[in-house]
LODREN-129098 format. One line per 4 residues: number of its first residue (from 1); their letters; for each residue x negated, y negated, z negated of C-alpha. Coordinates in nm, 2 decimals, decimal comma. Layout:
<sites>
NUM = A = X:Y:Z  ...
</sites>
This chain:
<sites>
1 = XXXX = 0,37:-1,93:-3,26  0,27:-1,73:-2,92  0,53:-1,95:-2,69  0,26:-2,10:-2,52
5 = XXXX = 0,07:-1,85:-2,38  0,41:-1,61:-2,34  0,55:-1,87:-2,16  0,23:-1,89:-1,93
9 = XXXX = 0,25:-1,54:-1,87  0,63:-1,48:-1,77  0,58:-1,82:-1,55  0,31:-1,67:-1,36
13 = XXXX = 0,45:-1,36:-1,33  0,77:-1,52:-1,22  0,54:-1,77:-0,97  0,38:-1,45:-0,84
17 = XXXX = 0,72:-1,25:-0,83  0,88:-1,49:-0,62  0,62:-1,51:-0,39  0,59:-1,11:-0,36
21 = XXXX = 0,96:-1,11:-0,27  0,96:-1,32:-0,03  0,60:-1,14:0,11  0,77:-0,80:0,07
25 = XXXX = 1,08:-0,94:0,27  0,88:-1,06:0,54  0,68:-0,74:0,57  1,00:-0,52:0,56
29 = XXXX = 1,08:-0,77:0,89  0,75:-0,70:1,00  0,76:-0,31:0,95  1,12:-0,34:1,12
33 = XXXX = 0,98:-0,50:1,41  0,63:-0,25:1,46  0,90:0,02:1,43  1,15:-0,08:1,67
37 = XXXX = 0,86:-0,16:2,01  0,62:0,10:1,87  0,85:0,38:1,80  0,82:0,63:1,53
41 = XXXX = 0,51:0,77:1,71  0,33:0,49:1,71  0,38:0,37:1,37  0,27:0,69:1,29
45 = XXXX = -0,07:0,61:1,42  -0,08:0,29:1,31  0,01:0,41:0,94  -0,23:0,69:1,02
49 = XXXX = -0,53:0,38:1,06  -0,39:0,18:0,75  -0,54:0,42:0,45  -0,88:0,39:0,56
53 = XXXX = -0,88:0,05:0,61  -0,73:0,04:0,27  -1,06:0,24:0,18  -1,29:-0,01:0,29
57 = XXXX = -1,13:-0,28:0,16  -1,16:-0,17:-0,16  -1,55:-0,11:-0,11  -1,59:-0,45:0,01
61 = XXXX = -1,38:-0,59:-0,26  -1,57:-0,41:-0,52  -1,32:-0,47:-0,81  -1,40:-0,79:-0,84
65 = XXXX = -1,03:-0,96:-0,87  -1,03:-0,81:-1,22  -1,35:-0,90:-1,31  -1,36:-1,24:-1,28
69 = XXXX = -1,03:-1,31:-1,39  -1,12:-1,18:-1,75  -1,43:-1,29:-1,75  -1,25:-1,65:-1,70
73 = XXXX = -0,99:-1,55:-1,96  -1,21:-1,42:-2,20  -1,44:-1,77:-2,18  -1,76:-1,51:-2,13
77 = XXXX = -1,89:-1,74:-1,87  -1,86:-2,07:-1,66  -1,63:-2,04:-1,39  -1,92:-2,19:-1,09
81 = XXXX = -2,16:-1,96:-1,20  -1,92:-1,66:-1,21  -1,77:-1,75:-0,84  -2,15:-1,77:-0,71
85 = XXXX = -2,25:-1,43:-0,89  -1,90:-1,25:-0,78  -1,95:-1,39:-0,40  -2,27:-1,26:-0,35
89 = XXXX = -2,14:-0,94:-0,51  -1,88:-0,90:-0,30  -2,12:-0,96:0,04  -2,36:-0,75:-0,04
93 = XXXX = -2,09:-0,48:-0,04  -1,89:-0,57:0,26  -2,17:-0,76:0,51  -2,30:-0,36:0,57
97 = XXXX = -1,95:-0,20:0,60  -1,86:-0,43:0,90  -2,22:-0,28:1,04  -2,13:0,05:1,00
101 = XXXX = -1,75:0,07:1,07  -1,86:-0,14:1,41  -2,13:0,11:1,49  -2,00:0,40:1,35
105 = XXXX = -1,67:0,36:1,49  -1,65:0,64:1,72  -1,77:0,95:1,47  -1,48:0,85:1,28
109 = XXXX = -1,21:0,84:1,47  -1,30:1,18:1,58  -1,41:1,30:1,28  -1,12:1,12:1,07
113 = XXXX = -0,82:1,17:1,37  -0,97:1,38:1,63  -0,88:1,11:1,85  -1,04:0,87:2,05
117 = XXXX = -0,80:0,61:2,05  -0,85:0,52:1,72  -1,21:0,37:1,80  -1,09:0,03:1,92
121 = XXXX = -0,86:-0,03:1,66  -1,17:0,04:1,39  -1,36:-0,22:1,55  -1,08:-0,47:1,58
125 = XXXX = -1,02:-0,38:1,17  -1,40:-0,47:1,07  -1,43:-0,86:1,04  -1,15:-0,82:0,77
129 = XXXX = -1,32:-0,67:0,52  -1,49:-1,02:0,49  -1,18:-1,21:0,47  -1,05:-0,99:0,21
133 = XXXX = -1,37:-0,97:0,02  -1,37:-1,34:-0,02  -1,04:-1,38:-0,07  -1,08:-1,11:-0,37
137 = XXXX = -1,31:-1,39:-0,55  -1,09:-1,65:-0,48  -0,79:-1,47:-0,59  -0,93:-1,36:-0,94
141 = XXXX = -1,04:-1,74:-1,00  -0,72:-1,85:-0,99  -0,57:-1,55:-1,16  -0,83:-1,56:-1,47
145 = XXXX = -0,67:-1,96:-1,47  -0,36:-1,81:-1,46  -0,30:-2,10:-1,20  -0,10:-1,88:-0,94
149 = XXXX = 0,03:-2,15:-0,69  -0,23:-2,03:-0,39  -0,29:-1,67:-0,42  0,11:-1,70:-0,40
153 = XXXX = 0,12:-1,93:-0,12  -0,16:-1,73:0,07  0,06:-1,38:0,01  0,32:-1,52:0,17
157 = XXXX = 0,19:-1,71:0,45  -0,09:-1,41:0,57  0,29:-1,23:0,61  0,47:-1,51:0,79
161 = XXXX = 0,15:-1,53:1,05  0,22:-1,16:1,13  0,58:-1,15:1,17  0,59:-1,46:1,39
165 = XXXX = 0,32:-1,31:1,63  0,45:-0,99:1,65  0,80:-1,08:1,71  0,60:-1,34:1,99
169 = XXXX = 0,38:-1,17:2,11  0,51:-0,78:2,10  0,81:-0,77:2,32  0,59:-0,93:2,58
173 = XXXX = 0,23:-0,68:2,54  0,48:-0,39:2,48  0,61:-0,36:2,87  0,25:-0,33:2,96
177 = XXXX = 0,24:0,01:2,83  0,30:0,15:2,47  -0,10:0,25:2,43  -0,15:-0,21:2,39
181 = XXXX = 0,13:-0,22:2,14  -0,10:-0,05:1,84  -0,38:-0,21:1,95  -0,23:-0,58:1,87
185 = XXXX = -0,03:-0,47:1,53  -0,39:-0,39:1,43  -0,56:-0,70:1,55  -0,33:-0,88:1,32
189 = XXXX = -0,43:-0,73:1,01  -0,77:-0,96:1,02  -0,60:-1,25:1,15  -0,35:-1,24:0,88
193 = XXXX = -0,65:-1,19:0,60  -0,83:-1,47:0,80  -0,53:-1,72:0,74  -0,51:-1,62:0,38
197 = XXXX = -0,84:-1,69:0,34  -0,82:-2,04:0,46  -0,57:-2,14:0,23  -0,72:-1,97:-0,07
201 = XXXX = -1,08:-2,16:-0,01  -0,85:-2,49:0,06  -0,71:-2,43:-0,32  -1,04:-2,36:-0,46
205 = XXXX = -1,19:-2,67:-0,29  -0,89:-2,89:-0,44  -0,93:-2,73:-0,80  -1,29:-2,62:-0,82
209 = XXXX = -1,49:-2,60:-1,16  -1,72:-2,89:-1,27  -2,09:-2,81:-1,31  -2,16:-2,58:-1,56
213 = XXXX = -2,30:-2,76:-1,87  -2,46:-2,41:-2,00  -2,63:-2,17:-1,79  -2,50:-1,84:-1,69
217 = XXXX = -2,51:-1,54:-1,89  -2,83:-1,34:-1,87  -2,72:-1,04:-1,66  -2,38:-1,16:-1,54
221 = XXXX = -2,37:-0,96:-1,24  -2,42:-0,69:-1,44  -2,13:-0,74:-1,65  -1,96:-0,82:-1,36
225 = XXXX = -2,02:-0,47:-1,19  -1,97:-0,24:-1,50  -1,59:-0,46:-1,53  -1,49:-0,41:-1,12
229 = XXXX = -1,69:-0,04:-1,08  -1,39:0,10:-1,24  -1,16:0,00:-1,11  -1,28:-0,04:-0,75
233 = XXXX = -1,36:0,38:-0,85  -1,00:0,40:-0,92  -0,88:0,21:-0,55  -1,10:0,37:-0,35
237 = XXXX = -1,02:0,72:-0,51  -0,62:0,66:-0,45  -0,75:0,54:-0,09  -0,93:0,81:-0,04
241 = XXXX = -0,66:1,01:-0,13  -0,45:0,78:0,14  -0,68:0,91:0,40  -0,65:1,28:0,31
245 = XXXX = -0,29:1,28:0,33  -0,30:1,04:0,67  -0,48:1,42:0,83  -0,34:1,63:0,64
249 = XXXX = -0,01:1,58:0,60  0,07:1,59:1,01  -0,19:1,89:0,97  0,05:2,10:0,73
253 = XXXX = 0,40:1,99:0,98  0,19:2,11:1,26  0,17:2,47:1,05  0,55:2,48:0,90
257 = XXXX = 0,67:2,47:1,33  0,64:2,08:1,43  0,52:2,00:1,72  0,23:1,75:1,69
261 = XXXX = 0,44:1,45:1,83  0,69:1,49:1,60  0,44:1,54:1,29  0,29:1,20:1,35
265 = XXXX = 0,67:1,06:1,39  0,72:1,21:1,06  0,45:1,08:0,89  0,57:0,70:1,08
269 = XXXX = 0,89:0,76:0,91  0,75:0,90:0,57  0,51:0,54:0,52  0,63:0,33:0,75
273 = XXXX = 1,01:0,35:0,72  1,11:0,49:0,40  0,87:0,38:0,17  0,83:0,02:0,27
277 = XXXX = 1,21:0,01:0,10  1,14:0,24:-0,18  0,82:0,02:-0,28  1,01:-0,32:-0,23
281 = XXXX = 1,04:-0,35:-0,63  0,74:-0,33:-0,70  0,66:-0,74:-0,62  0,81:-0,78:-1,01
285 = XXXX = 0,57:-0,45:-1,15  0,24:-0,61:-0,92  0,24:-0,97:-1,01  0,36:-0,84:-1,38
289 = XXXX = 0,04:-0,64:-1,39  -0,16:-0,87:-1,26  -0,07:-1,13:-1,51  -0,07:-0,89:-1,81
293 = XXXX = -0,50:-0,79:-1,72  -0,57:-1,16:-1,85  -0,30:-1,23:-2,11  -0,38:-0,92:-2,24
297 = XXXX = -0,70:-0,97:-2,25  -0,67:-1,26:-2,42  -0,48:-1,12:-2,73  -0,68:-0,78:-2,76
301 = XXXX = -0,75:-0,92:-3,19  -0,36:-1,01:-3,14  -0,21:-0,65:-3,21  0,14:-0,83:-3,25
305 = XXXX = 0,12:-1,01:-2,96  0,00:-0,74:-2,76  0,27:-0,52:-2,86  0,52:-0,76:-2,74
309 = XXXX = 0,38:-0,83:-2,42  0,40:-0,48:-2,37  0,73:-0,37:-2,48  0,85:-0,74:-2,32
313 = XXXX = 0,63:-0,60:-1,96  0,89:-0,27:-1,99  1,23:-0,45:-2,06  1,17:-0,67:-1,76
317 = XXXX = 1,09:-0,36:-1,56  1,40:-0,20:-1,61  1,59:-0,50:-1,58  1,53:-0,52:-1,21
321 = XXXX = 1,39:-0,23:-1,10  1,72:0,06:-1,26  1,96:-0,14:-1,05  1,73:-0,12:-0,74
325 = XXXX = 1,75:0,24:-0,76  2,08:0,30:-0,84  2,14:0,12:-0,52  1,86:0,29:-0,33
329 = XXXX = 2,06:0,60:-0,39  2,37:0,47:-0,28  2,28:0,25:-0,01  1,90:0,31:0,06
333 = XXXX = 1,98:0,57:0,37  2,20:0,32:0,54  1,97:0,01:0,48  1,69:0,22:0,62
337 = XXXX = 1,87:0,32:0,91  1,98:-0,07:1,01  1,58:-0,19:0,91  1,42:0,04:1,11
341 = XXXX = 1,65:0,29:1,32  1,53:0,54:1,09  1,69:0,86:1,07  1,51:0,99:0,74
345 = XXXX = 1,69:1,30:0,61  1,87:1,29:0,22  1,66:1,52:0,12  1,39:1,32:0,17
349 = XXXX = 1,49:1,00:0,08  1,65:1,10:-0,24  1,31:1,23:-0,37  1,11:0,95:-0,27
353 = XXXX = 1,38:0,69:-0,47  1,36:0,91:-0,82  0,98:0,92:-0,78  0,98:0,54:-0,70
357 = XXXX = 1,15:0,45:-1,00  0,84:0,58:-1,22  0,60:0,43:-1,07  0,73:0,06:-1,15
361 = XXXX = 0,67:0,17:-1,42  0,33:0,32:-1,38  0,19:0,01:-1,19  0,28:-0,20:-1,51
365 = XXXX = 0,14:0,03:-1,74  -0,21:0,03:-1,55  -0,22:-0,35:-1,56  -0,20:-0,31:-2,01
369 = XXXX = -0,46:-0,05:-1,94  -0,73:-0,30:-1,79  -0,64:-0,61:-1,99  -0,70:-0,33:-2,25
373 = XXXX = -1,07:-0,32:-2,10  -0,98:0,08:-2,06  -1,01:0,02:-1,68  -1,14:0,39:-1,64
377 = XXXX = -0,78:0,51:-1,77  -0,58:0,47:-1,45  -0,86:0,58:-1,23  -0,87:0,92:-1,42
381 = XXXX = -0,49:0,91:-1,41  -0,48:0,83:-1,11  -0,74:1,13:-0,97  -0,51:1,35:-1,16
385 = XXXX = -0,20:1,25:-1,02  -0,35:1,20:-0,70  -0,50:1,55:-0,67  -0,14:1,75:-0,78
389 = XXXX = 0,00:1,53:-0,52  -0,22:1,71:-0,28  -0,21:2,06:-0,38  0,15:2,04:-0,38
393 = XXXX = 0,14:1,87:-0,01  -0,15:2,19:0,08  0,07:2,46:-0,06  0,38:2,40:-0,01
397 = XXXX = 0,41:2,20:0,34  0,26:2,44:0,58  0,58:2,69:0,48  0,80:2,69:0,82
401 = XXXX = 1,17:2,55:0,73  1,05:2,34:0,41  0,75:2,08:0,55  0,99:1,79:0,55
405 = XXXX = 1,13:1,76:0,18  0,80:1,95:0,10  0,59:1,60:0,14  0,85:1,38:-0,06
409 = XXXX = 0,85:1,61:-0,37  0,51:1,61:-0,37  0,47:1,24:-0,34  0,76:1,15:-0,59
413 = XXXX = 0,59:1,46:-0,79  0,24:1,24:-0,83  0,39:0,90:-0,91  0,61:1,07:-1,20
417 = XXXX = 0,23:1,22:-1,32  0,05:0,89:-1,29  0,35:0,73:-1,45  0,34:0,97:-1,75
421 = XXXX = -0,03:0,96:-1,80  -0,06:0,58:-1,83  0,20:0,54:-2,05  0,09:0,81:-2,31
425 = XXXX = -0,31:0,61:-2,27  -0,08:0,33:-2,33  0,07:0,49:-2,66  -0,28:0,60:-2,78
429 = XXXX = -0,51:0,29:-2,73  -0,21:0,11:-2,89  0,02:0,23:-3,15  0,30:0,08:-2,97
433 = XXXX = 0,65:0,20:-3,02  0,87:0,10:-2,74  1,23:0,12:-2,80  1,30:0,30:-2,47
437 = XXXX = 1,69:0,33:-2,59  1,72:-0,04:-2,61  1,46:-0,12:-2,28  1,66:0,18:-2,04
441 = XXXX = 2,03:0,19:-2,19  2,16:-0,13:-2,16  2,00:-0,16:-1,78  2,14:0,21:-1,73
445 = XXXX = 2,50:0,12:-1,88  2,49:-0,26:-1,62  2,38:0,00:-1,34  2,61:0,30:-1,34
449 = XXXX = 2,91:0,16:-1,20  2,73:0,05:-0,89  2,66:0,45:-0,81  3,07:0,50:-0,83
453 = XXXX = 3,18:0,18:-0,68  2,90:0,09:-0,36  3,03:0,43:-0,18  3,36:0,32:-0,17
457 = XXXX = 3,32:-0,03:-0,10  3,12:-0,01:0,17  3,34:0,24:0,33  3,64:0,00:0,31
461 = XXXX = 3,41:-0,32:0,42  3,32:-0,07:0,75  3,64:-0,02:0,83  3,76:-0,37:0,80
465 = XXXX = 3,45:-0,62:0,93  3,32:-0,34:1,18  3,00:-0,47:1,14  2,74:-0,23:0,98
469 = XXXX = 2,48:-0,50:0,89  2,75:-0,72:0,72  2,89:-0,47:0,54  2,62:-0,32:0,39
473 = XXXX = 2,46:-0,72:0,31  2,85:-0,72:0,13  2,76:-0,44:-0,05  2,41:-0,55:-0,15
477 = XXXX = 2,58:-0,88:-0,28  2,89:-0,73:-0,48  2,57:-0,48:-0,63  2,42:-0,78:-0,75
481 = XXXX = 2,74:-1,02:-0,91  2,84:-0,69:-1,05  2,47:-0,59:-1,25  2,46:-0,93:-1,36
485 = XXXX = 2,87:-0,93:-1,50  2,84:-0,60:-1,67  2,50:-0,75:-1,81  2,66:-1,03:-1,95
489 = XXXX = 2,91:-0,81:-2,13  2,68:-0,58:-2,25  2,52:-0,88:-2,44  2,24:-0,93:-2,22
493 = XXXX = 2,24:-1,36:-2,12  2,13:-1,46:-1,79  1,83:-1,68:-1,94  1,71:-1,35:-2,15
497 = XX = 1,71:-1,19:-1,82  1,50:-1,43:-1,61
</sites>
């Protein structure tokens, strides 16, 4: 009875999937490529820059994605009125940021970094807040349409812009003198929103609404601010939160022996080296949540239905995301090393993989929480989470000897807590009963062997290719035809699967 619209949400999550795989492989290319001409000291800058610019994104943005993709799925109001009433939202927020990052620019790179060199890149950032806030409308059109052919296309092409013009134009700036080589990998961050951009307002242009027959809404801003304040609340908080840990984290190194150099080469490593791997996944858990806010939405008199699309959202999580880590843990230090020359120690890696794992999870889970309408839930969550996260980082970092595996517990330690909180919001809004032995064993049993055989085999395809990068791309493979074989016997079909 519910093919239809189940079928238009696993196609658009699958549209969107593919398109965050291939984004997420180009900017693991991209991150490979700032790491290798700007060194893990630079990176470390620039990953220093990237939180607040996350942070005023999400004020220009205002939320608004969500917003006017349920308005559009719930029919509250027509879609040319709603893209007029959500642009000029989105303006009004972002117009006076630009002003005051551009003018402001040096008080916060001293008071933010105590650095001067950051006030350039600030003012190179600024015109993307713009691009992105547009982009944002655009984006939650065609998402509340559930029409995800551009906001796909755009992901991947703002990616491709960056890692051709880096791998161009780097090796030729870099010689010049490493201080230019940050300078540029932040200039591209508003040319790739710029290109994005172009391609989104193209697709709108081809696919626009007709004129509204009825007249908006009375108060349609209105409804549109009391959807998006959440969960911009929610973004900016876990931004915010991006920027505390961008000081404080070198900060705390600094105070458990490091010298400042190598604190900032640590915290390029930590979210520029590791992570980037770690987080790879979650192109099936973003694009899943994205899809469910609308479907959801869509089916809230639908208990039924909406306790399928959950318990189907979890099933397809584990699917891809158990083998993943099972190989992170085999392979992930290896992989990291031939990415980005990395030389992240077990003891931090390991952490970061176990706390990865639950937030796949966790990202999914948010994405029933707003199609719920509770978009207040994972902003409280994530405040919570957020906030142990810290006090772990405050306390236990600054010890000498222990700052290192110090910062990955307490990162892994806050996405387990997010991860936890959502799911038991989850639980209570909805009654559902998720048959985790049936969603995580069947996954679990299909994954295990690949922690027993991957070690092995890759030490024997070493020895007899010579050839680190082919090796470990055999290993990757044989990881892969072996989950899906041991799949198959477990009683799990290919076509369930995809």
């Amino acid at each position: 009875m519910h093919k239809k619209p189940r079928n238009a949400l696993w196609w658009g999550t699958l549209t969107l999937t593919g398109a965050a795989l291939a984004s997420r492989g180009l900017g693991l290319i991209y991150r490979m490529l700032l790491a290798r001409f700007l060194g893990s000291e630079g990176l470390g800058f620039f990953q220093m820059i990237f939180p607040l610019y996350v942070a005023l994104v999400t004020l220009s943005v205002a939320g608004t994605p969500v917003a006017v993709s349920q308005i559009l799925a719930e029919g509250k109001a027509p879609a040319r009125h709603l893209m007029r009433v959500a642009t000029a939202v989105v303006l009004a927020t972002s117009l006076p940021l630009v002003f005051l990052v551009a003018v402001g620019r040096r008080p916060l790179a001293l008071v933010l970094y105590h650095d001067p060199r950051f006030e350039p890149w600030l003012l190179v950032l600024a015109p993307a807040l713009v691009a992105v806030a547009l982009s944002s409308v655009i984006r939650g059109y065609f998402i509340g349409r559930q029409d995800l052919r551009y906001p796909a296309a755009s992901q991947v092409l703002e990616q491709l812009v960056r890692v051709l013009i880096v791998f161009w134009l780097l090796d030729r700036v870099h010689p010049l003198g490493a201080a230019y080589a940050p300078l540029i990998a932040v200039a591209l961050i508003p040319l790739g929103e710029l290109v994005s951009l172009g391609l989104l307002a193209y697709g709108y242009w081809q696919t626009k609404p007709p004129p509204a027959p009825t007249p908006a809404p009375p108060k349609l801003a209105r409804t549109v601010l009391r959807l998006s304040l959440p969960v911009t609340a929610s973004r900016l908080l876990a931004s915010l939160f991006g920027v505390i840990e961008a000081s404080l984290i070198p900060e705390r190194l600094v105070h458990s022996g490091l010298s400042p150099a190598d604190a900032v080469s640590y915290f390029g490593q930590l979210t520029g080296m590791a992570l980037p791997l770690i987080l790879f996944p979650t192109a099936l858990t973003v694009s899943l949540s994205t899809n469910l806010i609308p479907a959801i939405a869509a089916a809230l008199h639908d208990r039924p239905r909406v306790h399928q699309y959950i318990v189907d959202a979890m099933k397809a999580t584990a699917l891809l995301t158990i083998p993943v880590t099972f190989v992170l843990l085999s392979l992930g230090l290896p992989l990291d090393d031939l990415l980005f020359h990395a030389t992240v120690p077990q003891a931090v890696f390991l952490p970061l993989v176990v706390g990865g794992f639950f937030l796949y999870f966790d990202i999914a889970l948010a994405g029933v929480l707003r199609g719920l309408g509770r978009t207040d839930l994972p902003l409280w969550n994530d405040l919570f989470a957020s906030g142990f996260e810290i006090l772990l980082i405050w306390v236990w970092a600054g010890r000498p000897g222990q700052g290192y595996q110090a910062v990955a517990v307490a990162v892994a330690a806050g996405f387990i807590a997010s991860a936890g909180l959502n799911l038991w919001q989850v639980i209570r809004l909805t009654q559902v009963r998720i048959p985790w032995f049936h969603v995580l064993g069947k996954p679990i049993v299909a994954a295990f062997p690949l922690l027993l055989v991957l070690p092995a085999w890759q030490s024997w395809a070493s020895t007899v290719w010579h050839n680190h990068a082919l090796s470990l791309l055999s290993s990757v493979v044989l990881a892969g035809l072996g989950y899906l074989v041991t799949l198959y016997v477990t009683g799990t079909r290919p076509n369930r699967l995809v």
